[in-house]
C-alpha positions as CSV (number, residue, x, y, z in Angstrom):
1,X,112.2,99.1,94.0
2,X,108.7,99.1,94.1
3,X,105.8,99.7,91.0
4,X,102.3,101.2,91.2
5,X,99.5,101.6,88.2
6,X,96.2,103.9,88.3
7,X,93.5,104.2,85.9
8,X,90.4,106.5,85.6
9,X,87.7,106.2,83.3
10,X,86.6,109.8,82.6
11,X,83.2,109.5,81.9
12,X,82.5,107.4,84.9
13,X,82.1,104.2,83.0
14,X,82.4,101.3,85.5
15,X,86.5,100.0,85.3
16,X,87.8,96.9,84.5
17,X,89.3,95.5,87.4
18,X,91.4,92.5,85.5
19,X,93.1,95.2,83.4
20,X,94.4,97.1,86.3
21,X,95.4,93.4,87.3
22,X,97.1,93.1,84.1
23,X,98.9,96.5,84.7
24,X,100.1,95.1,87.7
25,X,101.3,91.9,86.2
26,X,103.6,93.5,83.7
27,X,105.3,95.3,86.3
28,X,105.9,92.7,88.9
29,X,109.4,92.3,89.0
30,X,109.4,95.7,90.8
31,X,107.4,94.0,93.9
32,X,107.2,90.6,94.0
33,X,106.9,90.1,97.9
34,X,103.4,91.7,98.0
35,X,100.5,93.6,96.3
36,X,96.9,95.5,96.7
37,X,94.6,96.9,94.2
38,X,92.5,99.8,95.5
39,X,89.0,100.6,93.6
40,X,87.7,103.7,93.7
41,X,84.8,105.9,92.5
42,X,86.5,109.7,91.5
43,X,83.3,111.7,92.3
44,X,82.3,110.0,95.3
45,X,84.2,108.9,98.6
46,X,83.7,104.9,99.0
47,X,86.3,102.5,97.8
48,X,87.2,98.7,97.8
49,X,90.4,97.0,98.9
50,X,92.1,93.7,98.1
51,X,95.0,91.9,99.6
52,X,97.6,90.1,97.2
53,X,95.3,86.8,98.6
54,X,92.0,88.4,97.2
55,X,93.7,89.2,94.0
56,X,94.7,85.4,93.2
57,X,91.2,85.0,92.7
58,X,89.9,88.1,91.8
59,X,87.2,88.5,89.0
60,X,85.1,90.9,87.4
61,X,82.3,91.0,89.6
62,X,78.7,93.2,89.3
63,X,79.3,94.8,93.4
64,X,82.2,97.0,91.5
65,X,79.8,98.9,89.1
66,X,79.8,102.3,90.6
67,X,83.6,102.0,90.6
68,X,85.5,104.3,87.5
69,X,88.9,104.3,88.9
70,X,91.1,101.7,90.4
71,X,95.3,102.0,91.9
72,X,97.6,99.0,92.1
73,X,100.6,98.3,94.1
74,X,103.7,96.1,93.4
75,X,105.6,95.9,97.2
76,X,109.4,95.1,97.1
77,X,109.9,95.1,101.1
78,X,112.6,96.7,102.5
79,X,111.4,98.5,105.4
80,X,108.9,96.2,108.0
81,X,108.7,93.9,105.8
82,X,105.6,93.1,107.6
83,X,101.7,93.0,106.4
84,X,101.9,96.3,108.2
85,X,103.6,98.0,105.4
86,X,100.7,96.5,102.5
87,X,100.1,99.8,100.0
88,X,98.1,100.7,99.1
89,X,98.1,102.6,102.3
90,X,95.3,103.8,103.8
91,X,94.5,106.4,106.7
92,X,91.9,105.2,109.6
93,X,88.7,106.5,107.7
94,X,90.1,104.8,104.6
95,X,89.7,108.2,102.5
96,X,93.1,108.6,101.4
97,X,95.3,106.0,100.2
98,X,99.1,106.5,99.2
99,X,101.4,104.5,96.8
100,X,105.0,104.8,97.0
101,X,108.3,103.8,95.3
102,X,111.4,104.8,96.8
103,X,112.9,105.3,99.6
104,X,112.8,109.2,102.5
105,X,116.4,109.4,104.3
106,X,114.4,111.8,106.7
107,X,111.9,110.1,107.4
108,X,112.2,109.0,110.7
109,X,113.4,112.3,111.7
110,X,109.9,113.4,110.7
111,X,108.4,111.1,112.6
112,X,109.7,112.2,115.3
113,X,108.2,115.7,115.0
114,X,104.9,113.8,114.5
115,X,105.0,111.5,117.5
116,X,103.6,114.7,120.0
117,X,100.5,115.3,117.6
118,X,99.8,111.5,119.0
119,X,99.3,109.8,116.4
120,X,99.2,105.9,116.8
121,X,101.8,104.6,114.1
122,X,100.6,100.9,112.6
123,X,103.9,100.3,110.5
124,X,108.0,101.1,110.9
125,X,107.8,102.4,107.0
126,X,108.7,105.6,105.5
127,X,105.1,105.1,103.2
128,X,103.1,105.7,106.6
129,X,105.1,109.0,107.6
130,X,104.1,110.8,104.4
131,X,100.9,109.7,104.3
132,X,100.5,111.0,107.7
133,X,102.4,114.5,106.7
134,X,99.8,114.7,103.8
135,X,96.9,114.0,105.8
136,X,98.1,116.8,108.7
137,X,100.0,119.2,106.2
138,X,99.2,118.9,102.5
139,X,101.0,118.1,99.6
140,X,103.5,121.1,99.1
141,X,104.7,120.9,102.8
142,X,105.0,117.4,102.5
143,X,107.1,117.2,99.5
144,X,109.1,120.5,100.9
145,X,110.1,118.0,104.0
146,X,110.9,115.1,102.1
147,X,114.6,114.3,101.6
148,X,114.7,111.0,99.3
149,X,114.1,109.4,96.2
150,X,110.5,108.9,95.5
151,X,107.4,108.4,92.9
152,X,104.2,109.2,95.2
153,X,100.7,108.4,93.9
154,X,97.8,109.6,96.7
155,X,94.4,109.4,96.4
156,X,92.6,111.8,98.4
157,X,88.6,110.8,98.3
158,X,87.2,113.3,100.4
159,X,88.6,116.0,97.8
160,X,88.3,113.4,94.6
161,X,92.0,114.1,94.0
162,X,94.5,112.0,92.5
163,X,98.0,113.7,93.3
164,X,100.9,112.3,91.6
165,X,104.6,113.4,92.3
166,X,108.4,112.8,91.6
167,X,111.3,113.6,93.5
168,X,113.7,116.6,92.5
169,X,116.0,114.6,90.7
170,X,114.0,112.4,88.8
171,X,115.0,109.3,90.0
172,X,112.4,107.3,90.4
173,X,110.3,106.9,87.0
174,X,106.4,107.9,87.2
175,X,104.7,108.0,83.3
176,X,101.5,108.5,82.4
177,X,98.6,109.3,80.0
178,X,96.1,111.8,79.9
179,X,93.5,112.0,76.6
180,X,89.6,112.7,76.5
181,X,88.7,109.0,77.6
182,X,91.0,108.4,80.4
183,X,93.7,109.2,82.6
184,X,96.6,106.7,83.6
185,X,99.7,106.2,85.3
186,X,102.3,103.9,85.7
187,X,106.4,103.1,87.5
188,X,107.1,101.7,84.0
189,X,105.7,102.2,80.4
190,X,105.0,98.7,79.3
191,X,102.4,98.6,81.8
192,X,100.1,100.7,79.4
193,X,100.2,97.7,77.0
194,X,97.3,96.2,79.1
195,X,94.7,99.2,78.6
196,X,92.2,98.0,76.2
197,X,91.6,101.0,74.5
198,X,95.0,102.5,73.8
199,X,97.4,101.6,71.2
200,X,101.3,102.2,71.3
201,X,102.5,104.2,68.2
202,X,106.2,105.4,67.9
203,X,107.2,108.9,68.8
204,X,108.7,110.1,65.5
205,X,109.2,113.6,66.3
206,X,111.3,112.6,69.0
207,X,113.2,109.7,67.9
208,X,116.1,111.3,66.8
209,X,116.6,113.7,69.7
210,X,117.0,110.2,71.7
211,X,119.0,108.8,69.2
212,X,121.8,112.1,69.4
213,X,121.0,112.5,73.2
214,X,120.6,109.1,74.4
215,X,117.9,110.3,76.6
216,X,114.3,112.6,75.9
217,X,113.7,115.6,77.8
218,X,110.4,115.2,80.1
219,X,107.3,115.3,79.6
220,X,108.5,113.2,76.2
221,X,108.8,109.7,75.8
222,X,109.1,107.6,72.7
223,X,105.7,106.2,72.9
224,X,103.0,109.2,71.5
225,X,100.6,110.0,74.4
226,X,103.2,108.7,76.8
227,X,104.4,111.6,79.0
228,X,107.0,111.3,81.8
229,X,106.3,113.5,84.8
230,X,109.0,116.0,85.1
231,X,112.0,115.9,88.5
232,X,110.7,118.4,90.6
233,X,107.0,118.1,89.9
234,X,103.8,116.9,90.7
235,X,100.1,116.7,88.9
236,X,96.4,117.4,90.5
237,X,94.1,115.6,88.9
238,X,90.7,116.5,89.9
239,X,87.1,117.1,87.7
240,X,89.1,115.3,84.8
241,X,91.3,117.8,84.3
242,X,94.9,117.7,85.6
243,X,97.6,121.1,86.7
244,X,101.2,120.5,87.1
245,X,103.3,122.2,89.3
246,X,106.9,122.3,90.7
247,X,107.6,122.3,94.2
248,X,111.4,122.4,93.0
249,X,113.5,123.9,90.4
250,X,117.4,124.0,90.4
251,X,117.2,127.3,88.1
252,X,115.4,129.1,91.7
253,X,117.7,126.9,93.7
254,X,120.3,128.9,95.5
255,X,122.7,127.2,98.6
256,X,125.9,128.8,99.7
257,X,128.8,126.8,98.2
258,X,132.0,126.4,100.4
259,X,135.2,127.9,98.6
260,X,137.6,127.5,101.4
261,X,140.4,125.2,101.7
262,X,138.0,122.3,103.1
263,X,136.3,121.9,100.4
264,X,137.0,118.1,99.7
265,X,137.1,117.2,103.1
266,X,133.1,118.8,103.2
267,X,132.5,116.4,99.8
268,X,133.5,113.9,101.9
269,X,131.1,114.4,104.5
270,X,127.9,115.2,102.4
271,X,129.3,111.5,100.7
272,X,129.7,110.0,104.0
273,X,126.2,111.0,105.6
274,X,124.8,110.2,101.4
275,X,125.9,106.6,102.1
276,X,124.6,106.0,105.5
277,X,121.3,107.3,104.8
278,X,120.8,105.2,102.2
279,X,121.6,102.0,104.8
280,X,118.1,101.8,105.7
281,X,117.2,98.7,105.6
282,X,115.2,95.8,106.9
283,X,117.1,93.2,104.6
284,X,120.3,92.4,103.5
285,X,122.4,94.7,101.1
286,X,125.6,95.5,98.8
287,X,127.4,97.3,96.3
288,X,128.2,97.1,92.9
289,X,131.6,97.1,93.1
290,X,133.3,98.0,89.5
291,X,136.9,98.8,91.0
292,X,136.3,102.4,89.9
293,X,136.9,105.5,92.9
294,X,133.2,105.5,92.6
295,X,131.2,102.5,93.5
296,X,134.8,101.9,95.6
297,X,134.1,104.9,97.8
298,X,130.6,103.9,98.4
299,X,132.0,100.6,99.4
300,X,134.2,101.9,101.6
301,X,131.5,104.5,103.1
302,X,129.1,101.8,103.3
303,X,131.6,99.4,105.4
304,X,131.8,102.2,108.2
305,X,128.2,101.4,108.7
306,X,127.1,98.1,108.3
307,X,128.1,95.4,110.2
308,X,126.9,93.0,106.7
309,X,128.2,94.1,103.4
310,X,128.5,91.9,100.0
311,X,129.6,92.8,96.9
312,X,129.6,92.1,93.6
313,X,131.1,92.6,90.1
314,X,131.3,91.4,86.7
315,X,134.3,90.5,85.4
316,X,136.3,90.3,81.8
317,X,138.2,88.0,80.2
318,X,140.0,90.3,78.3
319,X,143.0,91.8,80.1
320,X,142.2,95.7,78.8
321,X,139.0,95.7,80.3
322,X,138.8,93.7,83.2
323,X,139.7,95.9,86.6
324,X,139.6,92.7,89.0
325,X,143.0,93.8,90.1
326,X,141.5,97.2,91.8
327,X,138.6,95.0,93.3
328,X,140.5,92.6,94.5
329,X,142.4,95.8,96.3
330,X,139.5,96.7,97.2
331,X,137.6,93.6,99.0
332,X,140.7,92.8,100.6
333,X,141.6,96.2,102.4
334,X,138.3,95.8,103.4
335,X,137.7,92.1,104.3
336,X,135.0,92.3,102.2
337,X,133.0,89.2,100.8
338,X,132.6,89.3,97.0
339,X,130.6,87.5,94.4
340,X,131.6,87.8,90.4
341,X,130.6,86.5,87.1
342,X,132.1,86.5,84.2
343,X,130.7,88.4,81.8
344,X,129.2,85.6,79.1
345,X,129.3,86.1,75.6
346,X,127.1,83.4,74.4
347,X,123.8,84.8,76.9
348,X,124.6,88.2,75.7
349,X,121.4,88.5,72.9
350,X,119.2,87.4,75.6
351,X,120.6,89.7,77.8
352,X,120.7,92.7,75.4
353,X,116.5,91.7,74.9
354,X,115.7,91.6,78.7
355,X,117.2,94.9,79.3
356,X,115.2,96.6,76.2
357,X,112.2,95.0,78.0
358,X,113.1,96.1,81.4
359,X,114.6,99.6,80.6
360,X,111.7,100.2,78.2
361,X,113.5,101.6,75.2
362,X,116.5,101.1,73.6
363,X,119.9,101.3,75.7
364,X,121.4,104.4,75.8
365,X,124.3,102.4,77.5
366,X,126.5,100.0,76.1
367,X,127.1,98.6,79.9
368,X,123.4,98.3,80.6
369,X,123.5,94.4,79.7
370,X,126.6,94.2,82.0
371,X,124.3,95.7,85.0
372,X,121.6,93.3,83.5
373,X,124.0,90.6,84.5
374,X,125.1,91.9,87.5
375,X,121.5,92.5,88.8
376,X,120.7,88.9,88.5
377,X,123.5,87.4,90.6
378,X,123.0,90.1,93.1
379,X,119.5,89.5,93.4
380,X,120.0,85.7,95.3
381,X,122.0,87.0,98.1
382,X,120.4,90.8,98.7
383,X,117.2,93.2,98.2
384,X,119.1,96.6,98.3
385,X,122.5,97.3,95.8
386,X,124.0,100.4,96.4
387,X,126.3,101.5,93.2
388,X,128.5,104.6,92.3
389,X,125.8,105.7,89.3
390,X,125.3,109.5,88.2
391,X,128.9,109.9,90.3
392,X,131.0,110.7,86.9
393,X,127.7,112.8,85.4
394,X,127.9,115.4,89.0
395,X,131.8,115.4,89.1
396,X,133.0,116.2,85.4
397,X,133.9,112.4,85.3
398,X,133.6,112.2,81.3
399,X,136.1,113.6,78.5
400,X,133.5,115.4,77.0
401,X,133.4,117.5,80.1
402,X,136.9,119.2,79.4
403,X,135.8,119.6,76.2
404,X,132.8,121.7,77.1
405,X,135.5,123.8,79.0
406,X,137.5,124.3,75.9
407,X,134.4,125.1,73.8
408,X,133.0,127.4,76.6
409,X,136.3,129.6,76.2
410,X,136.5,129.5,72.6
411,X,132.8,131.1,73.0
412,X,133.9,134.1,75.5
413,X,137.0,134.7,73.2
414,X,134.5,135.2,69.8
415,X,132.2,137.4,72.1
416,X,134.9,139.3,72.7
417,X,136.4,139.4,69.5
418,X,139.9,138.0,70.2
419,X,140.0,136.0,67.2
420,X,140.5,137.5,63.4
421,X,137.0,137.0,61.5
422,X,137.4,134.6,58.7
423,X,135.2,135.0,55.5
């Protein structure tokens, strides 16, 4: 998990370089290993770079004043965790920089389809390879080619661009704002608290559509102004105005689906292959093992494939909802190493007010302070948890999903008029 912040002043106005910093600040949990501001003028092609060492002393300063615009980097390092993988990312002419949270299965199957058009690669990271497929192809090709999870900010000078774009689930957050004074972007809401001349104001017309929902449909948020940049989608900002577009849409999305008798053991191997992709990894990892067939399947995929595999649970005190009997199944058909806590009352307000902070509105989970917990023990031991999330949301894993059944035959029986009409 990584965070990045931009900020354009639209009149050209010279940018405050300590509020970008502060931008960065509030979001440097995501990437506390390294970080880089980039400052940039949107109508003309120079910029100025500085390390995480240049930021610890960095100031407003009168050599800035033709800059409007400026893009900051929080790095979580997981990939060469190297200063060769410092984002931003810039090309050899320093005329395009990328930012980038997430992480591209593909990626170094791309790079081997680059490797003949010579290229001289600085970095083992994924962030290099797209900013390279950018640079040679463009933005629709690249994001056609790109199998992963991503947020993807790039700053293209020689064009005075800014291209923003989210992968086709939505899984990694990208927000931002866009009014008559400025345009801004951030991994994480609460970053926006730091511009000085925006105010947060409550969402009204959508607060009870989150309330019934538990979730708001993009581009909505609960903060007014606030937008959330749609799965699927990316923005052009260019001239102060921005376009969005989708590069992918599951309504145009067609894929032959198998119907033989193989079909689970084809579920298995898209599952399989799911796992090992996601083993890429510079640093150590683990699951969150709950005991459920989800997060235990992943566990069991993930063993196959790594040599070094912790995981680690919360536990219960209470005898209906503990499931420390199927994770102790679990670790031990698998000679697994794992670490548990028991979940602890008396830290439970705390917890319950870190996770509003961190999830950046109220829970829409009652186990969210549970993963809070969770998240903090795993966080001594390894940089990368795999978990079984989204699992019972694509395989009908919820009651209410029979129900919809039920309610979806009770509507072709009305159509058809089966039923006697009542008065």
């Amino acid at each position: 998990m990584c965070g990045f912040v931009g900020y354009i002043n639209k009149n050209s106005s010279q940018i405050d370089p300590l509020m970008i910093k502060k931008m960065m600040h509030l979001q440097e949990h995501r990437g506390p290993d390294d970080s880089g501001l980039v400052l940039f003028s949107s109508n003309k092609e120079v910029s100025l770079s500085y390390s995480q060492n240049d930021l610890k002393n960095f100031n407003k300063q009168d050599k800035i004043s033709k800059f409007n615009g400026g893009v900051g980097f929080n790095r979580l390092s997981i990939l060469d965790i190297t200063k060769n993988g410092h984002q931003p990312m810039a090309n050899k002419e320093k005329t395009i920089y990328i930012t980038f949270n997430g992480e591209i299965y593909n990626a170094f199957q791309l790079k081997n389809e680059l490797i003949p058009s010579n290229y001289n690669f600085k970095s083992k990271t994924d962030t290099e390879i797209i900013l390279v497929l950018y640079e040679k192809y463009g933005l629709e090709f690249t994001l056609k080619k790109l199998n992963g999870m991503f947020a993807i900010c790039i700053l293209d000078l020689r064009k005075n661009q800014i291209f923003l774009a989210r992968d086709r689930f939505g899984i990694k957050p990208l927000y931002y704002i866009f009014n008559e004074n400025f345009f801004s972007f951030s991994s994480e809401i609460k970053s926006f608290l730091a511009i000085n001349n925006f105010k947060f104001k409550l969402n009204k017309e959508h607060l009870s559509e989150y309330f019934i929902f538990k979730n708001l449909a993009p581009p909505n948020t609960l903060v007014s102004e606030v937008n959330l940049l749609s799965p699927g989608e990316f923005i052009i900002f260019e001239n102060n105005q921005i376009t969005k577009k989708k590069y992918f849409d599951f309504q145009n999305f067609n894929e032959k689906i198998d119907t033989s008798d193989n079909m689970l053991t084809a579920l298995e191997e898209k599952l399989k292959l799911s796992v090992q992709s996601q083993l890429m990894s510079d640093v150590n990892l683990g699951t969150q093992l709950s005991g459920g067939i989800d997060s235990s399947l992943v566990t069991l995929f993930a063993k196959k494939f790594t040599n070094k595999l912790d995981t680690f649970s919360i536990l219960f005190k209470e005898k209906n909802l503990t499931e420390q009997s199927y994770i102790k199944k679990v670790i031990n058909d698998l000679d697994l190493t794992n670490y548990s806590s028991e979940f602890n009352y008396k830290d439970f307000y705390a917890d319950l007010s870190n996770s509003i902070w961190f999830f950046d509105q109220p829970l829409s989970q009652i186990n969210s302070t549970g993963i809070f917990r969770l998240t903090k023990l795993a966080k001594s031991r390894v940089k990368v948890l795999l978990s079984g999330d989204a699992a019972d949301e694509l395989h009908g894993g919820y009651p209410r999903y029979t129900r919809l059944n039920f309610f979806n035959f009770l509507n072709k029986m009305l159509k058809k008029k089966l039923f006697p009409q009542v008065l």
